[in-house]
N, C-alpha and C positions, 0 to 999 in steps of 0.2 A: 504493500500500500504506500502509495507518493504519501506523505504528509502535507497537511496544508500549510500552503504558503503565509508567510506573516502571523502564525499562531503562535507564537514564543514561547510562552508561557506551558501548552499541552504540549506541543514536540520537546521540551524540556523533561515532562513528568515521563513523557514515553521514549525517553533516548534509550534507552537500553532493554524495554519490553514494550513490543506493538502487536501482541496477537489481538487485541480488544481495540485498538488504537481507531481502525476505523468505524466500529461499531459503536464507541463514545461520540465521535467527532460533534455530530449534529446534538446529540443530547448535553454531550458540555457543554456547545454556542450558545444553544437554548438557556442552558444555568445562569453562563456566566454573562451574556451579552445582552441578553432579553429581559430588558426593565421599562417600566413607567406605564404609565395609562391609557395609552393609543393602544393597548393592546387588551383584550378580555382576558386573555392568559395571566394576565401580569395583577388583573384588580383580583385582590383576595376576597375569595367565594367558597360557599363550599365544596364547591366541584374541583375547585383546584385542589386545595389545603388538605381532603377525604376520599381523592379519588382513589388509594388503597383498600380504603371500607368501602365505599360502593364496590367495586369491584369482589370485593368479599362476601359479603352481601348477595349481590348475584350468581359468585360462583356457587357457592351453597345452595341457592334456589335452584338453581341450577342444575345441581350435580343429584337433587333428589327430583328432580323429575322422571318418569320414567323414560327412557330411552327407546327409540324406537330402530328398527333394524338399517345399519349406515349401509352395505353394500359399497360399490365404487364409487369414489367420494373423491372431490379436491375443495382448497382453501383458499377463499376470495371475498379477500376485504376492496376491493378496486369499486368506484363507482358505476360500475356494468355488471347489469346478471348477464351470465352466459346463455342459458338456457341449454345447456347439454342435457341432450335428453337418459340418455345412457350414466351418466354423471350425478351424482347429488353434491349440491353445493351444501359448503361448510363455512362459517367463520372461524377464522384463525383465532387462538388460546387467549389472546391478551384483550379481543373483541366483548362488548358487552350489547347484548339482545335478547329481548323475549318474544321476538317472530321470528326469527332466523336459530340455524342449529348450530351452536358453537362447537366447534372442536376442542373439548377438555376432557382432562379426568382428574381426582382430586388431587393429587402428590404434585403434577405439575400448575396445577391455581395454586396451592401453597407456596411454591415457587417465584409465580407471577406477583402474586401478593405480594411477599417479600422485596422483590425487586420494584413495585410502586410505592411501598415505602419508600425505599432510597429515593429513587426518583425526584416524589414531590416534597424533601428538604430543600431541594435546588444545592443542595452542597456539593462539591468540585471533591473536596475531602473523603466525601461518602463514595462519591460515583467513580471516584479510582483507587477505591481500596482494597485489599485482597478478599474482605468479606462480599464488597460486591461482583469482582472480578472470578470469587465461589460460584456464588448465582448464576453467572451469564453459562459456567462452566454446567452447573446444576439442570438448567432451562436446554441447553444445547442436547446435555446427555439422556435427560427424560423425554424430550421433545422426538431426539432424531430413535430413541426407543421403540415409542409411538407409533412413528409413521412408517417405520420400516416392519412393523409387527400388524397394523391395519391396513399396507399396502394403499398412502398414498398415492393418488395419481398425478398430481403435479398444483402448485403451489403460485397464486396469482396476486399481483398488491399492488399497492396504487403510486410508490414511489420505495427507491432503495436505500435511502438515507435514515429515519426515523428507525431509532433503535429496534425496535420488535423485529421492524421488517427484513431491518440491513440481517440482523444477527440469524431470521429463520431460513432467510433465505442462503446463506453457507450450511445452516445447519441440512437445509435440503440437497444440496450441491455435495453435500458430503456424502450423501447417501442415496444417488444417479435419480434423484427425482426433478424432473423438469421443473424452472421457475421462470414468471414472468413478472416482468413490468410492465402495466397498462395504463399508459401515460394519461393523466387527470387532467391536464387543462393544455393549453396552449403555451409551449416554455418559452422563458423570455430568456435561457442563457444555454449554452451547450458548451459542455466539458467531456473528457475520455473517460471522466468518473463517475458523474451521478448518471442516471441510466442506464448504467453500465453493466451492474454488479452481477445480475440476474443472466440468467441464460438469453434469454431473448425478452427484448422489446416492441410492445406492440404501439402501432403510432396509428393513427385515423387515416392518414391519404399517402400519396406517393413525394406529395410536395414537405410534409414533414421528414419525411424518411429521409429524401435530399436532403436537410439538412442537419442531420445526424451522419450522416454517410460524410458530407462536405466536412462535418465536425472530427473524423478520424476514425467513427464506431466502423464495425466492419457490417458491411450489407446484408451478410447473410444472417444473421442475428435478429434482423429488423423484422418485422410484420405486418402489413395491410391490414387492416380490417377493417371493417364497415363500423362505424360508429352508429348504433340507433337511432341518437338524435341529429348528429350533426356529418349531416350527407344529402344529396337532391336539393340544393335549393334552388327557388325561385323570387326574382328579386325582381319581378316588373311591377309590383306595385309597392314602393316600400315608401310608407310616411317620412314624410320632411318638410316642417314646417318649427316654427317659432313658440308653437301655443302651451306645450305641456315640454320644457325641458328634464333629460333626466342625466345625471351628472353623477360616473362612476371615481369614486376615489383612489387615486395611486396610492394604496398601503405599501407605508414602509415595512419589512418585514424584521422580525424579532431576534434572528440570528441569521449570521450570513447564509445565502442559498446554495452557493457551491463549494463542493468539496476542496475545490482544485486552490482557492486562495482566498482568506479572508477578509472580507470588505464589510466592513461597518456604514451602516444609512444614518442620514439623520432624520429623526421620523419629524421635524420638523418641515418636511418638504412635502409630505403629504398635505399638510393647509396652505405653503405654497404654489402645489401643483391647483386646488381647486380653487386658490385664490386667481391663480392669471385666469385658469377659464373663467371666471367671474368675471373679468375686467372685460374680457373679450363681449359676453352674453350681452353686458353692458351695454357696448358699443354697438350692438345688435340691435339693442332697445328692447331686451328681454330686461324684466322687472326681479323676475325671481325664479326657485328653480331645484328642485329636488333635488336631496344628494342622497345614494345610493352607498353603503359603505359595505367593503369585504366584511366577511362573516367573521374574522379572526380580530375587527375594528371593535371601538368603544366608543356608542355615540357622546356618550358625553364631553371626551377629548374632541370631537370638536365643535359640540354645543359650549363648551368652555371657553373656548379658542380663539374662533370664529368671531369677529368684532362687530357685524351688522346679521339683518336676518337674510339675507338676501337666499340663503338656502334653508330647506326642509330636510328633516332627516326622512327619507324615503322607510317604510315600516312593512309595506305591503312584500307577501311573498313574489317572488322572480316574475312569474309568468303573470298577475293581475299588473305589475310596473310596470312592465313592457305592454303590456297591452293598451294602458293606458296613456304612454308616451307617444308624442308627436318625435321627438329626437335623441338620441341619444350622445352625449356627449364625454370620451375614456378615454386609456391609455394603453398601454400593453395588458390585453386581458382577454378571457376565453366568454368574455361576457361579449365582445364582436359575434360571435357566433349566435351568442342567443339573441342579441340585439335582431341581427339580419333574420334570424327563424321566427320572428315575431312579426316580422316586417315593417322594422323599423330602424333609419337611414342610422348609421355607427360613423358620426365622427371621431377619426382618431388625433387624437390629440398627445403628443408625448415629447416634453419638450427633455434639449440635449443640449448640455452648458457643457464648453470645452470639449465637445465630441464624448463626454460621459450621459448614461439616463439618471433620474435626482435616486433612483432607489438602488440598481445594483453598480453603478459607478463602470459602466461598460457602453459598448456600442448599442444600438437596436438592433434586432434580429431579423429575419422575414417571417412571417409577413408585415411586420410593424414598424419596417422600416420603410413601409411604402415602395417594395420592389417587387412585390405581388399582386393581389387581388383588391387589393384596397388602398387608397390615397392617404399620406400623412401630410395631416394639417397644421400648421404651426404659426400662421399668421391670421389675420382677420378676413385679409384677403381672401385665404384657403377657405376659412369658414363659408366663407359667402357663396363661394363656387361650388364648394362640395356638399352644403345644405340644396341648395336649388337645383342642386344639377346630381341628384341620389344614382343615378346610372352611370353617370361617368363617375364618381365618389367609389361605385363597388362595383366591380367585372364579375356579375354571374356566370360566365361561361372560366375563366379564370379560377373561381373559387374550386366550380365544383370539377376541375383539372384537379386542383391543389390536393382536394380530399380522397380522387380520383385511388384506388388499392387496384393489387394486385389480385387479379378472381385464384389465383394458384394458392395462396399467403394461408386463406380462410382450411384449405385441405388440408394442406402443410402442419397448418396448428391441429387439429385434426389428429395426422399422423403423428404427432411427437407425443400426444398424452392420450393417442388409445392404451 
């Protein structure tokens, strides 16, 4: 494992033992880097402070329910049901649900328990000690126990970085069981590391895979597949108009995102970033104007903040906002997509000081950098063109190129976890 760049401090603790090294990485950022209020995670709740009891809690309700016959069975916490028909889905161990069927049994919840203790200390102390560096040993040895004794069929999740996932998925790879990553949203950075770690990654269209492939991954690795939602679109009627603005917030994020080098945000650039569009909407002669904040956000940071009202904190689920917007007005975000599935015009907005973006202090990406399917707008000018003019703003034949898979990819997956 490369170590990350600029971490001093961790590549210090780990000079001389790194088999945990990358399986810490993103839970230490999270400790030690991730504070203050713009974030839910960070206001103390009881979900934060308890989330070893709940968890506890559940696993017991849990474990006394009766069990019904698993048969062939994989592990998919990823935001996609598969629907294999041949297959029962499972949630992985460290998962909490009472409609879904968790994959546990009691010795290894006693386990998991243990290690969200550590966890929700937030201590640096804790999380690289030999007592927790037990645990991960402990989780690893019951786990790959487990699946090698219930015959696993292969193991799916929604990013490789986040402790449970990085660590099950070696613990799968240990033991010839296929793993994937099912990429969640649209990335705004590509490195040789994070989507990496897993056996194969699965992407939505041909136009992401490009740019994973362009990133150094190797091709064969990669996967098409149809995404449910976001594939076939049609974009001849898409609103665009002045009257109901909706205004997606650039969340600064809580620890750095890539593996490969450490970059600290300053989350004051999130009231930044919604402040210029303000200025701009202004100039528009828009009055005011919903704002829309990441799920990971705390309205109140910027109900606090915020020096006029000029914004609404948007409340309503996804699909009632959207439907109610005349415009939509974001940055780098997988909320483009649902904008345009709604049909409704996605000005992209993202601005870049010194040729960095305000949140991961790097270039834009495509599509976000406007060399794709859609226009980046950064001036008022832009605004004016690409509100009125929603057709030229977004190339539907273009998009649904972008998203366009391989018909062979869907078999292929297929063939790898009969």
């Amino acid at each position: 494992m490369k170590k990350q760049q600029n971490n001093l401090y961790f590549n210090k603790l780990y000079n001389s033992k790194s088999d945990f090294y990358d399986t810490l990485l993103y839970q230490y950022n999270s400790c030690i880097y991730s504070y203050g209020n713009h974030l839910k995670e960070n206001v103390k709740n009881f979900k934060r402070n308890y989330r070893s009891i709940i968890y506890r809690l559940f696993s017991l309700c849990f474990l006394l329910r009766k069990k019904t016959e698993r048969g062939k069975f994989y592990l998919n916490n990823s935001y996609v049901d598969l629907n294999l028909p041949l297959l029962k889905p499972c949630l992985p161990p460290w998962c909490i649900s009472f409609k879904k069927e968790v994959y546990l049994e009691r010795k290894l919840s006693d386990i998991i328990f243990k290690m969200f203790r550590t966890i929700e200390k937030q201590s640096i102390k804790l999380l690289v000690s030999a007592e927790f560096e037990g645990l991960l040993k402990e989780y690893s040895k019951e786990f790959g126990k487990m699946i090698v004794n219930d015959k696993l069929s292969f193991l799916m999740v929604p990013n490789d970085m986040s402790l449970f996932e990085n660590l099950t998925i070696k613990v799968c790879q240990d033991n010839n069981i296929p793993t994937f990553v099912y990429l969640h949203g649209l990335p705004a950075r590509f490195n040789l590391i994070d989507d990496n770690r897993a056996d194969f990654l699965i992407v939505w269209g041909k136009g992401l895979k490009n740019s994973y492939v362009n990133a150094g991954f190797n091709p064969d690795k990669i996967l098409t597949i149809k995404h449910p939602l976001y594939s076939n679109f049609k974009l001849d009627r898409l609103r665009s108009n002045l009257k109901d603005v909706l205004v997606i917030t650039k969340a600064m994020p809580g620890a750095p995102i890539s593996s490969l080098e450490m970059i600290l945000t300053d989350r004051s650039n999130s009231l930044y970033y919604v402040e210029s569009v303000k200025q701009i909407l202004l100039k528009l002669g828009v009055q005011s104007a919903r704002l829309r904040l990441h799920p990971s956000e705390n309205p109140s940071f910027y109900n606090e903040n915020l020096t006029d009202d000029f914004y609404t904190i948007d409340s309503l689920d996804k699909t009632s906002s959207l439907n109610n917007s005349t415009l939509v007005v974001g940055p780098t975000s997988t909320m483009l997509l649902d904008a345009l599935k709604h049909n409704v015009n996605y000005i992209l907005y993202d601005p870049v000081i010194n040729s960095k973006t305000l949140d991961f202090e790097q270039q834009l990406v495509a599509p976000f950098d406007g060399s794709s399917f859609i226009n980046l707008s950064l001036t008022i000018e832009d605004f004016t063109e690409n509100i009125f003019n929603p057709n030229s703003n977004v190339s539907e034949d273009i998009l649904n190129e972008y998203l366009n898979i391989d018909d062979h990819d869907y078999k292929r997956f297929l063939e790898i976890v009969a």
